[in-house]
C-alpha positions as CSV (number, residue, x, y, z in Angstrom):
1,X,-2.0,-24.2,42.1
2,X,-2.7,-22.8,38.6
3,X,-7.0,-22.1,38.0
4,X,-8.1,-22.6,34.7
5,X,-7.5,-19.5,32.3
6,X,-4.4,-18.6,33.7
7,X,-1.7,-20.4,32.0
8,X,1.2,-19.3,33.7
9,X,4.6,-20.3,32.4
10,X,5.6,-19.7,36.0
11,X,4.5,-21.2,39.3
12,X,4.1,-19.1,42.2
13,X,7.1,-21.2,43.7
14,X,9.2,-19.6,40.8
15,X,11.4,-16.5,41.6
16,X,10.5,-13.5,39.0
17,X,13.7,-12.5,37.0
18,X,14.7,-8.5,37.4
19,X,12.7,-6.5,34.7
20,X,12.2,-2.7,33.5
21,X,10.1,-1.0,31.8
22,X,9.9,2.9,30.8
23,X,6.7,4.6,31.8
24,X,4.3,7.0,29.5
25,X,7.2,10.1,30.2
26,X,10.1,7.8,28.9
27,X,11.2,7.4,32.6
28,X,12.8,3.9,33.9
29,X,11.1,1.5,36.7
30,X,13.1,-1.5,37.3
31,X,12.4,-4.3,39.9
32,X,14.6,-5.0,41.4
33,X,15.5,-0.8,42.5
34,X,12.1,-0.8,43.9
35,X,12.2,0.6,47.5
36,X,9.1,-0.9,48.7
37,X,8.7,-4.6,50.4
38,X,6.1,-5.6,47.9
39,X,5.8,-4.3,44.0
40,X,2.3,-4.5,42.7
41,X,1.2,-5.0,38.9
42,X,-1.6,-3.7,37.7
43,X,-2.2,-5.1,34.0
44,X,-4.8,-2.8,32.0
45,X,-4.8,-1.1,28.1
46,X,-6.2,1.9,26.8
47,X,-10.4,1.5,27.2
48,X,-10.9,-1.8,29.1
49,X,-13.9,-0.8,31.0
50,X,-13.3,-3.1,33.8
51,X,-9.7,-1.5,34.1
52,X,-10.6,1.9,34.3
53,X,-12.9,1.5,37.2
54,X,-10.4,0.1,38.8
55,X,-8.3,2.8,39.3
56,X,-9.9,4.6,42.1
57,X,-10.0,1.1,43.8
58,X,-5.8,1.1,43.3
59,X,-5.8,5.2,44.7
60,X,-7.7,3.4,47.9
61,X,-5.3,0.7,48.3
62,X,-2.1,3.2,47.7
63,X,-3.4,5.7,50.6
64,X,-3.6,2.7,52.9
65,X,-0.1,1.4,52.7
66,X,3.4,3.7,53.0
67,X,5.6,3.9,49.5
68,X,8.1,1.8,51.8
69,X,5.5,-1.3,52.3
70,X,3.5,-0.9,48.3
71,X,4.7,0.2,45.2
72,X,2.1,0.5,42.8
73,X,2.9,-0.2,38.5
74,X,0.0,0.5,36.2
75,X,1.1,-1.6,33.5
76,X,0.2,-1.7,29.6
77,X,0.7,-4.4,27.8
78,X,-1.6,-4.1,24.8
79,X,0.3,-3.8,21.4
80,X,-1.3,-1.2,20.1
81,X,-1.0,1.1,22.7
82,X,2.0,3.4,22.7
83,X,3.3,5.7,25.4
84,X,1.2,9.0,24.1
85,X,-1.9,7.0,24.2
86,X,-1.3,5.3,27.6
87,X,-0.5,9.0,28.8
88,X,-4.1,10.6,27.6
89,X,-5.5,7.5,29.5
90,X,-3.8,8.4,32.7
91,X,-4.8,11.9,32.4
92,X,-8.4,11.1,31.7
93,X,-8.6,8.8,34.4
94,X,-6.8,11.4,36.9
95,X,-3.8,8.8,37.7
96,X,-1.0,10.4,35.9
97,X,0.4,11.5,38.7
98,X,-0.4,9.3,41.0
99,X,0.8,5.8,39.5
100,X,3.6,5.1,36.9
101,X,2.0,4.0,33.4
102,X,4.4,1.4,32.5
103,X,4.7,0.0,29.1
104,X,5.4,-3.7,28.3
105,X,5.7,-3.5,24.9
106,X,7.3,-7.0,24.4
107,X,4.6,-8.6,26.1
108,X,7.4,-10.7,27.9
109,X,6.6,-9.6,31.4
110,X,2.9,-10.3,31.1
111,X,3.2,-13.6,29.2
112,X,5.8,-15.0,31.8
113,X,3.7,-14.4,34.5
114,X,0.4,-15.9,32.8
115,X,-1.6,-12.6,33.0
116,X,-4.8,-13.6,30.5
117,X,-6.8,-10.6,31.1
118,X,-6.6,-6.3,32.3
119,X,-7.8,-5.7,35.7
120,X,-5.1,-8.8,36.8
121,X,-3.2,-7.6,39.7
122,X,0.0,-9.6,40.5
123,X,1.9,-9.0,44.0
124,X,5.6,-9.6,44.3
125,X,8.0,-9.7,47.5
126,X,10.9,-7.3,46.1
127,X,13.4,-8.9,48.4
128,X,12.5,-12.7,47.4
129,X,11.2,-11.8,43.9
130,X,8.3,-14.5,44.5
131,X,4.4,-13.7,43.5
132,X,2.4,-13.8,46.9
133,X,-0.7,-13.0,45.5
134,X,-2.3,-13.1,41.7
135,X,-5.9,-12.5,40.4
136,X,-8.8,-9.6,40.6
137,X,-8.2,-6.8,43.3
138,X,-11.7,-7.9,44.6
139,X,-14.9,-9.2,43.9
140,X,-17.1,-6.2,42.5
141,X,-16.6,-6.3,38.5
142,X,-16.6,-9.1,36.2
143,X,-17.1,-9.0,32.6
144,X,-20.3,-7.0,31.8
145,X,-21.6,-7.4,35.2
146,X,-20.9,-5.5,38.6
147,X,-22.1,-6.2,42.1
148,X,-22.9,-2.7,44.2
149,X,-20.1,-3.2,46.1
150,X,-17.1,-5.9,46.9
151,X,-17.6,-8.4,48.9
152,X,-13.8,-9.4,48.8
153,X,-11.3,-7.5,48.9
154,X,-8.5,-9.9,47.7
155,X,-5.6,-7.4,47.1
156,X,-5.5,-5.6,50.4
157,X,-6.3,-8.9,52.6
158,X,-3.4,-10.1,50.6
159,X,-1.0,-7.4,51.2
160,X,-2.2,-7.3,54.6
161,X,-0.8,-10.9,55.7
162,X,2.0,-9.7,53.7
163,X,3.4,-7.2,55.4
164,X,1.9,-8.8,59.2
165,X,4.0,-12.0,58.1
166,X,1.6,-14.6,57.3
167,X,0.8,-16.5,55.0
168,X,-1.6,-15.4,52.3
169,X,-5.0,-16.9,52.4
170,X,-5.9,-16.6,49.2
171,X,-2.9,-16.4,46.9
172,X,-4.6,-16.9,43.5
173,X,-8.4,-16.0,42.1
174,X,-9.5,-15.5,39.0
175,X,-9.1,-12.0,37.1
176,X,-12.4,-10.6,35.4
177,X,-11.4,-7.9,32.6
178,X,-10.3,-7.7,28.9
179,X,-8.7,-10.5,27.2
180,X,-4.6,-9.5,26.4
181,X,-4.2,-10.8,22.4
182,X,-0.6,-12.2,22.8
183,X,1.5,-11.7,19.4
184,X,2.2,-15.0,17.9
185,X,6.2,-14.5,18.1
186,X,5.4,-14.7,22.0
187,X,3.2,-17.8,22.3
188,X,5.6,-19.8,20.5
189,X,3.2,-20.3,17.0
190,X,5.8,-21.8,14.3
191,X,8.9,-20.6,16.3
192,X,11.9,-22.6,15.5
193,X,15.0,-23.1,17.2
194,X,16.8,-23.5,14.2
195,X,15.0,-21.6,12.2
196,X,13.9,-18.9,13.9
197,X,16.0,-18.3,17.3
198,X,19.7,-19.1,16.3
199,X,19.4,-16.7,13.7
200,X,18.7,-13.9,16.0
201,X,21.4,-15.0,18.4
202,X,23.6,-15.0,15.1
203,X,22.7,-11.4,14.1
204,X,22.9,-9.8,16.9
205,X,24.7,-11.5,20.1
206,X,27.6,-13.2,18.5
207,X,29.4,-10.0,17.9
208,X,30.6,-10.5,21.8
209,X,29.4,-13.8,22.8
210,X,31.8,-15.7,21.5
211,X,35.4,-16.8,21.5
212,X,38.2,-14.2,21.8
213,X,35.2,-11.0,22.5
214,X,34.4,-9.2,25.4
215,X,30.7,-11.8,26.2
216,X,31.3,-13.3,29.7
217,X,30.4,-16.6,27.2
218,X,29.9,-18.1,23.9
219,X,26.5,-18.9,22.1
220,X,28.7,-21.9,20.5
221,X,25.6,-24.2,20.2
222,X,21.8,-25.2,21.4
223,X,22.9,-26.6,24.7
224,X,25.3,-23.4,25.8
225,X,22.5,-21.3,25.0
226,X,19.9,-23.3,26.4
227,X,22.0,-23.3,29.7
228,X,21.7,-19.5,29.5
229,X,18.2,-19.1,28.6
230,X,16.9,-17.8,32.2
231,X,19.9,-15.3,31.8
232,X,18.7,-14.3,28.4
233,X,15.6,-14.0,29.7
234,X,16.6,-11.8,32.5
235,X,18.6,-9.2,31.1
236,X,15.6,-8.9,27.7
237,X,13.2,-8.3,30.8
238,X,15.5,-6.0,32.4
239,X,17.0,-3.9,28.8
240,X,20.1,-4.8,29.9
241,X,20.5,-6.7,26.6
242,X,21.1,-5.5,23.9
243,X,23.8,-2.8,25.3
244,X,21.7,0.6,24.3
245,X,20.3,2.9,26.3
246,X,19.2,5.5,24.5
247,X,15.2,5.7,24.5
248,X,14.0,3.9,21.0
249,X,11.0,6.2,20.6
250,X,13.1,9.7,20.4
251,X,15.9,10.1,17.8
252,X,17.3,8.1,15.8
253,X,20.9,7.1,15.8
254,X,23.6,5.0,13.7
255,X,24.7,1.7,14.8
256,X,21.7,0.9,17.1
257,X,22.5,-2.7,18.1
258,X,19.1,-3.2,19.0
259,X,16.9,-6.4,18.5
260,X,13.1,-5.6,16.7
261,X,10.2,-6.2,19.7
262,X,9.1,-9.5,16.8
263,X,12.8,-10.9,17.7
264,X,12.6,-9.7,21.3
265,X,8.8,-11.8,21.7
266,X,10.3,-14.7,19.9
267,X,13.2,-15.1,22.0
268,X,11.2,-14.7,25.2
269,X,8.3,-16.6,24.3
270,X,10.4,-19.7,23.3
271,X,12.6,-19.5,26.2
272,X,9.2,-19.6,28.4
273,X,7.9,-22.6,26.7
274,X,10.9,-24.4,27.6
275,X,13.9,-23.5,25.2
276,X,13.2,-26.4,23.2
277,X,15.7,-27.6,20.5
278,X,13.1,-29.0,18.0
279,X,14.0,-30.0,14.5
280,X,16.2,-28.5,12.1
281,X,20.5,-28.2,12.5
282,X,22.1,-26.3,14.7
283,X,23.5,-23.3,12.8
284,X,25.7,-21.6,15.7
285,X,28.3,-24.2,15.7
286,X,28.6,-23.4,11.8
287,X,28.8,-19.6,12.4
288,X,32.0,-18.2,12.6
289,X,32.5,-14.6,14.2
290,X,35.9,-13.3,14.0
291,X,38.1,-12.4,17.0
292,X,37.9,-8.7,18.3
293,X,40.3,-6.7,16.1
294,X,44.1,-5.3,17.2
295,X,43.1,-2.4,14.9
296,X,38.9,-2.9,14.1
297,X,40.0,0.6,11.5
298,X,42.7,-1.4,10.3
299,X,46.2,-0.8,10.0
300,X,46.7,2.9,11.2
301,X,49.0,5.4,9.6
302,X,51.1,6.0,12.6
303,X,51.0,4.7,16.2
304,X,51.9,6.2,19.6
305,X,52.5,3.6,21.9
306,X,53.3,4.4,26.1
307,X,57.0,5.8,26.5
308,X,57.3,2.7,28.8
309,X,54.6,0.0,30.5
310,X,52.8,1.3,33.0
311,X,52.8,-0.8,36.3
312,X,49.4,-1.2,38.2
313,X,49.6,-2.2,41.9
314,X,47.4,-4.8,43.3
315,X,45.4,-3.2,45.1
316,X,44.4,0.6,46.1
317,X,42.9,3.6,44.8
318,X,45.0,5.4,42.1
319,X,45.1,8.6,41.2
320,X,44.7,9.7,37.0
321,X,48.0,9.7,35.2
322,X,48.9,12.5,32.4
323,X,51.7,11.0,30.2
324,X,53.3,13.4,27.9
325,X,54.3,12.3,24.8
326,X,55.7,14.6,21.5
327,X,53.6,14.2,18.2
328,X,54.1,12.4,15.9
329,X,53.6,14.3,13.0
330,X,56.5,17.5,11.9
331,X,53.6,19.0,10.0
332,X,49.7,19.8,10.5
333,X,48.0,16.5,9.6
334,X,44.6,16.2,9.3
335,X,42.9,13.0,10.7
336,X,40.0,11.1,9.8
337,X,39.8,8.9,12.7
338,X,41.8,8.1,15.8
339,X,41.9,4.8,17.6
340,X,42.6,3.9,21.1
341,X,43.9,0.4,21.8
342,X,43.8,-0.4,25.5
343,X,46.9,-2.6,26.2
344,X,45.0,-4.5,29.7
345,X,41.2,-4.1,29.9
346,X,40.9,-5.6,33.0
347,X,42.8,-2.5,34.4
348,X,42.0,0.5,32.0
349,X,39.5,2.2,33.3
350,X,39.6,5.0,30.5
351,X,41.8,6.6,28.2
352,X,41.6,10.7,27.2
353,X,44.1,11.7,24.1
354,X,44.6,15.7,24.4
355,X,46.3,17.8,22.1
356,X,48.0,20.9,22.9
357,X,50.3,23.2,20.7
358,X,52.0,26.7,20.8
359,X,49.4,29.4,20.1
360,X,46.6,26.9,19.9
361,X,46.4,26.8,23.7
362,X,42.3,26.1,23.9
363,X,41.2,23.2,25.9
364,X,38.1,21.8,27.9
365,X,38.5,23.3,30.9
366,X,41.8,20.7,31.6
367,X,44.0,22.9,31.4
368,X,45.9,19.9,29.8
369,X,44.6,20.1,25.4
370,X,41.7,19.8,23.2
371,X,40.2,16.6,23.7
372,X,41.0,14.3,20.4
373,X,39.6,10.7,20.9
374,X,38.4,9.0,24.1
375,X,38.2,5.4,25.1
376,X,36.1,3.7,27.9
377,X,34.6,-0.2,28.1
378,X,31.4,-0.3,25.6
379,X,33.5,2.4,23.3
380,X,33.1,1.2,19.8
381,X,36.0,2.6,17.1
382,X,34.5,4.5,14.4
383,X,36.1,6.9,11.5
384,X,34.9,10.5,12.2
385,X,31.8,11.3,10.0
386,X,32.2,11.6,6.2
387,X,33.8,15.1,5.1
388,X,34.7,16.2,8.9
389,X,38.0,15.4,10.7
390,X,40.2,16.8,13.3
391,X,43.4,18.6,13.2
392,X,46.9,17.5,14.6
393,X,48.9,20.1,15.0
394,X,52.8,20.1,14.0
395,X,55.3,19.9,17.1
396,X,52.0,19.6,19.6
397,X,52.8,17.3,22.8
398,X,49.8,14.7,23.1
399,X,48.5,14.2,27.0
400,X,47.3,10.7,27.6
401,X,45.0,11.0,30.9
402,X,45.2,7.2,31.7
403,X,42.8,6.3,34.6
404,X,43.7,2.7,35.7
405,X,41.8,0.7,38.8
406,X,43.2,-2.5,40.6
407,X,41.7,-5.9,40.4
408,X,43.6,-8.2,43.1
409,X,47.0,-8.8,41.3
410,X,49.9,-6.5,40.3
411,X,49.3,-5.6,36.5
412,X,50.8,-4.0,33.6
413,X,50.0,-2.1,30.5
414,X,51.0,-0.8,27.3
415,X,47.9,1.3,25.7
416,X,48.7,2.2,22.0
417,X,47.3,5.3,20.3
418,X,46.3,4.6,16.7
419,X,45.8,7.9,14.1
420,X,44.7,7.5,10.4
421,X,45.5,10.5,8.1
422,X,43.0,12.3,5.2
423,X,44.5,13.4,2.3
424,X,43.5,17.1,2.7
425,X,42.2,19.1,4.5
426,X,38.0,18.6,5.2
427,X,35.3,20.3,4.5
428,X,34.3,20.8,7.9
429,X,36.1,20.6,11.6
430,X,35.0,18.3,13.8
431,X,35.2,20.1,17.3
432,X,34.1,18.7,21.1
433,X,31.9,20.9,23.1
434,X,30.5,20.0,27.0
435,X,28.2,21.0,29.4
436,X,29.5,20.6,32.6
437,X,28.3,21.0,36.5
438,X,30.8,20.8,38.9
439,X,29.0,21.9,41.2
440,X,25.8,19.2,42.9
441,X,26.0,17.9,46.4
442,X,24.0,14.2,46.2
443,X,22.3,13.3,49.6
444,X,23.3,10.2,51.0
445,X,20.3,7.4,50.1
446,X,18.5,9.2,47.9
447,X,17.2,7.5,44.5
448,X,16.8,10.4,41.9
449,X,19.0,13.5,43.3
450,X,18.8,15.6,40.2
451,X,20.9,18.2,38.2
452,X,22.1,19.9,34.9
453,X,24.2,21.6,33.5
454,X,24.3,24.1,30.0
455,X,26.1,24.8,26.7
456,X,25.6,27.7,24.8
457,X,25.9,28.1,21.2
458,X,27.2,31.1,20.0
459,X,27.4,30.1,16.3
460,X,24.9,28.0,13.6
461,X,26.2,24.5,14.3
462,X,25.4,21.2,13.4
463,X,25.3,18.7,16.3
464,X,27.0,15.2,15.3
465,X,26.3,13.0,18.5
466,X,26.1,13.2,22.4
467,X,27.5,11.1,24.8
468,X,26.3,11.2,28.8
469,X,29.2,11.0,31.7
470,X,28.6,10.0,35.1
471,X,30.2,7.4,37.3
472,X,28.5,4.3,39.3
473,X,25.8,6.6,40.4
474,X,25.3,7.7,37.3
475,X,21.3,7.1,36.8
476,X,19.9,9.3,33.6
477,X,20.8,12.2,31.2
478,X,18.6,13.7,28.8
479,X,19.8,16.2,26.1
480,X,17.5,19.4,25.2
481,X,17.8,22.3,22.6
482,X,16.0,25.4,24.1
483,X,15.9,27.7,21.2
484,X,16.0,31.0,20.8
485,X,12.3,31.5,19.9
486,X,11.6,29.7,23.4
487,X,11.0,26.6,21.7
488,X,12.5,23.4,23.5
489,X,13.4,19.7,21.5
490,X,14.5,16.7,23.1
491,X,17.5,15.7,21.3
492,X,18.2,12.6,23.4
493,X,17.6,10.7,26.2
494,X,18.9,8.0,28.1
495,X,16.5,6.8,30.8
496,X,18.9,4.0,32.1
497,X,22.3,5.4,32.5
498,X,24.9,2.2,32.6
499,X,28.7,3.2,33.5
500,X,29.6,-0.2,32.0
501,X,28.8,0.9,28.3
502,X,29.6,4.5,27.6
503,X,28.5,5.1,24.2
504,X,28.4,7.6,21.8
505,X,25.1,8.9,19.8
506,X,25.6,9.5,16.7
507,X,22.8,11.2,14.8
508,X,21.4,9.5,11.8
509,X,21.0,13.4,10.3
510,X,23.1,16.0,11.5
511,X,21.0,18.3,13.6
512,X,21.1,22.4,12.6
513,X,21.5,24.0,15.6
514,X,21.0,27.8,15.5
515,X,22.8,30.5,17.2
516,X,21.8,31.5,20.4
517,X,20.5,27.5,21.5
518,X,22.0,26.2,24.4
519,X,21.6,22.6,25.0
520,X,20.3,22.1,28.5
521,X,21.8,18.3,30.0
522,X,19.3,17.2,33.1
523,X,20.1,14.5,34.7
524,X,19.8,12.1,37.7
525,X,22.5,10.0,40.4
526,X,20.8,6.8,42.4
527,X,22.7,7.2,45.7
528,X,20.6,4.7,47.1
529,X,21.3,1.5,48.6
530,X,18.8,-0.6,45.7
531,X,21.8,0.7,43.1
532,X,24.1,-2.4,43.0
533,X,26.5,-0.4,41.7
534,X,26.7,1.9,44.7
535,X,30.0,1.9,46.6
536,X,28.5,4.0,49.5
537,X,24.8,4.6,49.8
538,X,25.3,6.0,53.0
539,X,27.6,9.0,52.0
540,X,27.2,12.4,50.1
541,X,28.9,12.5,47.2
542,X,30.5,15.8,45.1
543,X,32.5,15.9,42.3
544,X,35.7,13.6,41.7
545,X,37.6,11.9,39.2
546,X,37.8,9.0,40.7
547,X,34.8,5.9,40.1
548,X,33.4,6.7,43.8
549,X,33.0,9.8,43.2
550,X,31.0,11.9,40.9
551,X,31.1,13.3,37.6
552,X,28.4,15.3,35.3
553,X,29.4,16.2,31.7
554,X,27.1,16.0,28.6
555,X,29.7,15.6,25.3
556,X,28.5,17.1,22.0
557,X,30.2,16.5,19.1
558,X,29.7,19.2,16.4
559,X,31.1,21.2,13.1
560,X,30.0,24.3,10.9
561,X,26.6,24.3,8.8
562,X,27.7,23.0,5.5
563,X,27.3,25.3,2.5
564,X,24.3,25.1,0.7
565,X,22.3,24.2,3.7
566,X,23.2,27.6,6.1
567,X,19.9,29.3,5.6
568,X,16.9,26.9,5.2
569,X,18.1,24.5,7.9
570,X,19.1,26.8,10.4
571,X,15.7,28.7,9.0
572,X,13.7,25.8,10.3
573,X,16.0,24.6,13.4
574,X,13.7,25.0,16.4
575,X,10.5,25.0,14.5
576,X,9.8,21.5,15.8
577,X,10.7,22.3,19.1
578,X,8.5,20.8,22.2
């Protein structure tokens, strides 16, 4: 049954997709990792008076029910709130620490599940994903009136057949609070198909989805992707799509293959009003996206290729392999880029180039080189930044750490190395730096078993980019400059760690950082049994090299201050610190 004023584009038959949002601190909730039977939303926005009295009702309800049986989401979804001003809320109304602030700042969440007005509370089974109850949390407020005291108490009769079993009396009433203004991307106002959706799906998904690239399949026309459309819902609701993790609203990177929250609304709001085709032609079976590249640098200037192919077993556990291979150069060369091309995806897990040489014998703690290019799945291929490169020593011996896994069937591969020269010598060395713990014992279950781990700098430097490791427990990193004046600056952060995509961030302006920073790298594993990438919820977990195990390392890629900019940059470095 749907009442009047609550469209829903759902029924309460209708599973809810997985979704995340980041709270007010930047921190990640997704659904389906709750650990509670039931997940409740509560839909509010900075001022509704209705909301806000609320709250203490929801503080009630919490202390009555275990964080196993209720989780409780405060959830924003009013576009011109942002996270600062949804914080100050919390912190007025005393609930900051008590409840998550959540931000929907698509509106896609709200507007699938037909949530008209604040104060709306909407109760979901986490195992099932189905809405058991929707509507006011009682009876006391409606909209500029309120009785002494509720005579209802929908929510917690609700969550109390919930829990007992039964079936919910009253699964639906109408919610009394502040109307939510839906942006007209989301409601489907003048949204086209052809003119409107394709486009998007052409600018920014058929880089993979289609023929020959890495998508699991192609946007070819209207009735492939209106096949997919509860997928494409999904993984919008859950940020899994587009493939970037690092938090929007804190730096600012190159390459961001990231969709606007206008083409993020449009997609999800026509997708909820049926994925209609409409009028127009079809322009994805006109767009043409070339095949994934041998060599996406292009040809390189000399290529390393495995001494012979190596031969993956069916099945087992395999330990890393360091192949040795002589350089390929009789004299220094200096390189403006290096490209890995993995000979078998399905089987290369990563690939590490090292370089060592006589009397250059520094390395990362490998004993094995200098690290010189790296390649994982969700590794794009990118020339080094303008005026910086990295030096290949004459008669050096290159150590390819090859790290494959097994996939049912006996494989084989032949990974090439690709190197492109620079004329000269540049202005400034590109060099790899890493803070590293080694050291963290994770619990067995728990959700958020936290770490870090430090890197000093010991002379003025100016960070390039910053890539997190962890393996399949890897959860979140986030990258800090603690100055010397005391000062500390968020530099990145990544509140959804994905071991499927391990990406580099590349600054869109070099960072000064001056001597005597260290950059602190905190961090989180989900050991838990709600991670679905979790081999073994039920063991503790140290460091390892291999996928089952665990890894913390926070890469930072960075060279000299530039002359001309030594003393005012550095100067100011810090001054913005948090």
């Amino acid at each position: 049954m749907v009442l009047p004023g609550i469209a829903r584009a759902m029924t309460m038959a209708d599973e809810v997709p997985n979704f995340a949002m980041l709270d007010a601190h930047g921190r990640y909730y997704e659904f389906h990792r709750a650990e509670s039977r039931a997940v409740v939303l509560f839909f509010t926005e900075n001022g509704c008076p209705v909301s806000r009295q609320c709250i203490h009702k929801l503080k009630t309800i919490r202390d009555q029910f275990t964080e196993r049986e209720v989780a409780i989401w405060v959830v924003d979804a009013n576009t011109s709130d942002d996270r600062k001003s949804v914080l100050k809320e919390a912190e007025e109304l005393g609930a900051e620490r008590v409840f998550p602030f959540l931000r929907d700042d698509t509106q896609g969440l709200a507007h699938l599940l037909g949530v008209t007005r604040t104060a709306t509370v909407v109760a979901i089974d986490r195992k099932s994903g189905h809405v058991f109850y929707q509507g006011a949390m009682d009876d006391q407020f409606s909209e500029g009136a309120a009785k002494p005291d509720p005579q209802q108490k929908y929510l917690e009769n609700a969550l109390q057949d919930f829990l007992a079993s039964r079936p919910v009396k009253q699964p639906e009433v109408p919610a009394h609070g502040c109307l939510i203004k839906y942006e007209p991307e989301l409601t489907g106002t003048n949204v086209s198909y052809a003119h409107d959706i394709a486009p998007i799906l052409e600018k920014h998904c058929l880089s993979c989805h289609s023929p020959g690239n890495i998508g699991p399949f192609s946007m070819s026309d209207y009735q492939k992707v209106h096949s997919k459309s509860d997928m494409i819902q999904e993984v919008l609701l859950s940020r899994r799509m587009p493939p970037w993790s690092a938090d929007q609203e804190l730096g600012h990177f190159t390459q961001e293959p990231t969709m606007t929250l206008e083409e993020k609304r449009a997609l999800l709001g026509w997708i909820a009003d049926g994925a209609r085709r409409g009028e127009g032609e079809d322009p994805l079976p006109q767009a043409h996206v070339a095949p994934a590249a041998y060599w996406p640098l292009g040809q390189p200037d000399f290529i390393v290729k495995l001494p012979k192919p190596e031969e993956v077993p069916a099945t087992g556990v395999l330990e890393y392999r360091h192949i040795k291979i002589n350089s390929p150069v009789t004299e220094d060369t200096w390189l403006g880029a290096v490209s890995i091309h993995p000979g078998n995806r399905k089987v290369v897990h990563h690939c590490i180039v090292r370089v060592k040489s006589s009397g250059r014998g520094a390395d990362d703690g490998s004993g094995r080189g200098m690290p010189l290019q790296g390649w994982a799945p969700g590794y794009q291929s990118g020339r080094f930044p303008e005026g910086t490169g990295r030096l290949l020593p004459k008669n050096s011996v290159l150590d390819l750490e090859m790290h494959y896994t097994t996939m049912g069937s006996p494989q084989s591969d032949e990974t090439e190395i690709g190197f492109y020269k620079l004329p000269e010598k540049p202005k400034l060395v590109l060099n790899t730096r890493a803070a590293i713990n080694q050291d963290f014992s994770i619990p067995p279950g728990e959700s958020d078993a936290q770490t870090f781990a430090m890197c000093p700098i010991k002379a003025d430097s100016q960070l390039i980019s910053m890539a997190p490791h962890m393996h399949l427990r890897g959860s979140w990193m986030r990258f800090e400059a603690l100055y010397a004046n005391g000062k500390r600056e968020t530099l990145l952060s990544v509140p959804h760690y994905d071991f499927n995509w391990q990406t580099s961030y590349r600054l869109a302006q070099p960072k000064i950082l001056p001597a005597g920073t260290w950059v602190i790298c905190s961090g989180g594993f989900d050991n838990s049994p709600q991670n679905p990438n979790n081999p073994a919820p039920e063991k503790r977990i140290a460091w390892g090299d291999q996928s089952f195990e665990e890894m913390f390392i926070g890469f930072l890629e960075t060279t000299a201050v530039p002359e001309g900019e030594h003393s005012s940059q550095t100067a100011s470095a810090g001054a913005g610190g948090q």
